[in-house]
C-alpha positions as CSV (number, residue, x, y, z in Angstrom):
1,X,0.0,0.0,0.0
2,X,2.5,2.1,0.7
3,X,4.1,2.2,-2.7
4,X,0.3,2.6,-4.5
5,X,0.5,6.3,-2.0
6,X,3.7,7.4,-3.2
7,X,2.8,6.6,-7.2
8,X,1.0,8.7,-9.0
9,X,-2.9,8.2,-7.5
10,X,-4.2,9.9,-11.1
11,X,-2.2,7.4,-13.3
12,X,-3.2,4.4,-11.0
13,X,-6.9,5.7,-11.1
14,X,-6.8,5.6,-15.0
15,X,-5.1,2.5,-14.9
16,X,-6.9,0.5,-12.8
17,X,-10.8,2.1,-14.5
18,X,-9.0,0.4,-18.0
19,X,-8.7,-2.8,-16.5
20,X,-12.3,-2.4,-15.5
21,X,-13.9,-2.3,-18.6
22,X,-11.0,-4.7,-19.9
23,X,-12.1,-7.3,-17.2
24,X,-15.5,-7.2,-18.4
25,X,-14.7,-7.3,-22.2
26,X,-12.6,-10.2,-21.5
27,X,-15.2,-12.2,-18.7
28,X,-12.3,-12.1,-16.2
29,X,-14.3,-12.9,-13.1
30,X,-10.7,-12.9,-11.1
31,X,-9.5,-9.5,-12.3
32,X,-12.6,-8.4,-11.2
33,X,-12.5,-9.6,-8.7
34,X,-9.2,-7.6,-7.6
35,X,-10.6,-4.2,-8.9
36,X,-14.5,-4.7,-6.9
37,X,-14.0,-3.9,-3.3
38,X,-15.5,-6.8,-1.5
39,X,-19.0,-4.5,-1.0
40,X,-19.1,-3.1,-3.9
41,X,-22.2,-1.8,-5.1
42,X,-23.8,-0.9,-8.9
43,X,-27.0,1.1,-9.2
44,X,-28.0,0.1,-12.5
45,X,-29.2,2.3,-15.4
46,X,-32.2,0.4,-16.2
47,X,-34.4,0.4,-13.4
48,X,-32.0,1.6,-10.5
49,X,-31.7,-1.9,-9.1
50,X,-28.8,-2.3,-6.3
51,X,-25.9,-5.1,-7.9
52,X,-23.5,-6.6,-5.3
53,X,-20.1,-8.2,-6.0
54,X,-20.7,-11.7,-5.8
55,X,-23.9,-11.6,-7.9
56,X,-22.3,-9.4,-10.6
57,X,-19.1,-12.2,-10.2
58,X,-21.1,-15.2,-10.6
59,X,-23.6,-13.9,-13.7
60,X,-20.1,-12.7,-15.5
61,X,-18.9,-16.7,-14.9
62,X,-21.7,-18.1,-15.6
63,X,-22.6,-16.4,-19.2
64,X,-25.6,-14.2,-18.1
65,X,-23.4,-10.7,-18.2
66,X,-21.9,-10.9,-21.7
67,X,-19.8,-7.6,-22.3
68,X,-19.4,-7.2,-26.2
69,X,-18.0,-3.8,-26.6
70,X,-17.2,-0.6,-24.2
71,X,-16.6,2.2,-25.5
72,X,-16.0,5.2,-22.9
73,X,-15.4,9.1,-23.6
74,X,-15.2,12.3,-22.1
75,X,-13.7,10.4,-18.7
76,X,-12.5,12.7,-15.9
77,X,-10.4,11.5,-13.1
78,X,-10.2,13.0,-9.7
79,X,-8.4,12.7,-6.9
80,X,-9.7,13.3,-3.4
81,X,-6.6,11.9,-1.3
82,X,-7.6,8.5,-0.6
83,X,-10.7,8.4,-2.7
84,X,-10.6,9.3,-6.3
85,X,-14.1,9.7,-8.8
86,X,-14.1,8.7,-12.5
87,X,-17.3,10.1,-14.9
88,X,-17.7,9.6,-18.2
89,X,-19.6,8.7,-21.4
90,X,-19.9,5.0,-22.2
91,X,-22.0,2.8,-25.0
92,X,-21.5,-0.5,-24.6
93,X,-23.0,-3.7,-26.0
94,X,-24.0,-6.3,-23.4
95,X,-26.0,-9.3,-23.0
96,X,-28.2,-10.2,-19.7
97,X,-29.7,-13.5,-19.6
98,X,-29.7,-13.3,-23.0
99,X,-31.9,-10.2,-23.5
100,X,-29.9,-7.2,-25.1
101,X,-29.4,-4.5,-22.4
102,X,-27.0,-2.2,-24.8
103,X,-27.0,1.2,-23.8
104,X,-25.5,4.8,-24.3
105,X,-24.7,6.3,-20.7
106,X,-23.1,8.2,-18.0
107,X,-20.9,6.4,-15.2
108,X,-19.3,7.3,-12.4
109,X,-17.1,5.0,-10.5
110,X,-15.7,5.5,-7.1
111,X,-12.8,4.0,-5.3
112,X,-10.8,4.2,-2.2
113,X,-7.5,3.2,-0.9
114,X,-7.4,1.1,1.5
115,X,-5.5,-1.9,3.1
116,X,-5.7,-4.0,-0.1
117,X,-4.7,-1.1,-2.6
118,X,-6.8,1.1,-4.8
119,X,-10.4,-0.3,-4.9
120,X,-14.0,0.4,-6.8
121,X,-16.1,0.3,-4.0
122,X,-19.1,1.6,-6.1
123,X,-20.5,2.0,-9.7
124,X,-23.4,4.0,-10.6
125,X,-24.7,4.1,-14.1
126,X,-27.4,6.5,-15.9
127,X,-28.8,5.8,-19.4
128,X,-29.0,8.9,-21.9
129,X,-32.0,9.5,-22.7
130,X,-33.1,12.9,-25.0
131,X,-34.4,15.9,-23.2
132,X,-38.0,16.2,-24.2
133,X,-38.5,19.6,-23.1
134,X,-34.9,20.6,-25.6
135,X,-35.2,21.9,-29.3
């Protein structure tokens, strides 16, 4: 740990949110696994449902996440000492229990440092959706 505070937190931030979406891409349940704090929590984009780690774990191992393709833009790291926030833009093509749940959207990811290293202790996503009330 004490090397991961004397690096660069910005650079291990980016780092570590590529290996994210990487872990995903690739179904890498155990690299995952090292990125997800152990109560890591998603709020989901659909319908706001809460996600824990080992159920996110075991759908990516068992076939019903399938990550096709992420594509993230406009991402922002930042640093708050021992916690850091990453937003961006993200579409992505994925696969839940076989029903297409592809979607343009706006993430943020937050992690801390703690005894085990830099860590995503929460994910919370929010689909794009036009402004209806916009010209």
């Amino acid at each position: 740990m004490a090397t991961q505070r004397k690096a660069n937190p910005k650079r291990a931030i980016t780092a570590l949110a590529k290996q994210y979406g990487a872990a995903y891409l690739a179904r890498d349940a155990r690299a995952l696994d090292q990125i997800l704090d152990d109560d890591w929590t998603l709020i989901t984009a659909g319908c706001g449902d809460e996600v824990y780690k080992a159920g996110q774990l075991r759908d990516l191992r068992n076939g019903a996440l399938k990550v096709d393709s992420i594509r993230d833009s406009e991402v922002r790291v930042r640093v708050y000492g021992d916690a850091a926030v990453v937003t961006g833009k993200r579409v992505s093509k994925v696969t839940f229990k076989g029903r297409d749940v592809s979607d343009v959207t706006r993430f943020s990811q937050f992690y801390a440092l703690g005894d085990k290293g830099w860590r995503c202790v929460s994910t919370q996503v929010t689909s794009i959706r036009p402004d209806p009330h916009r010209a």
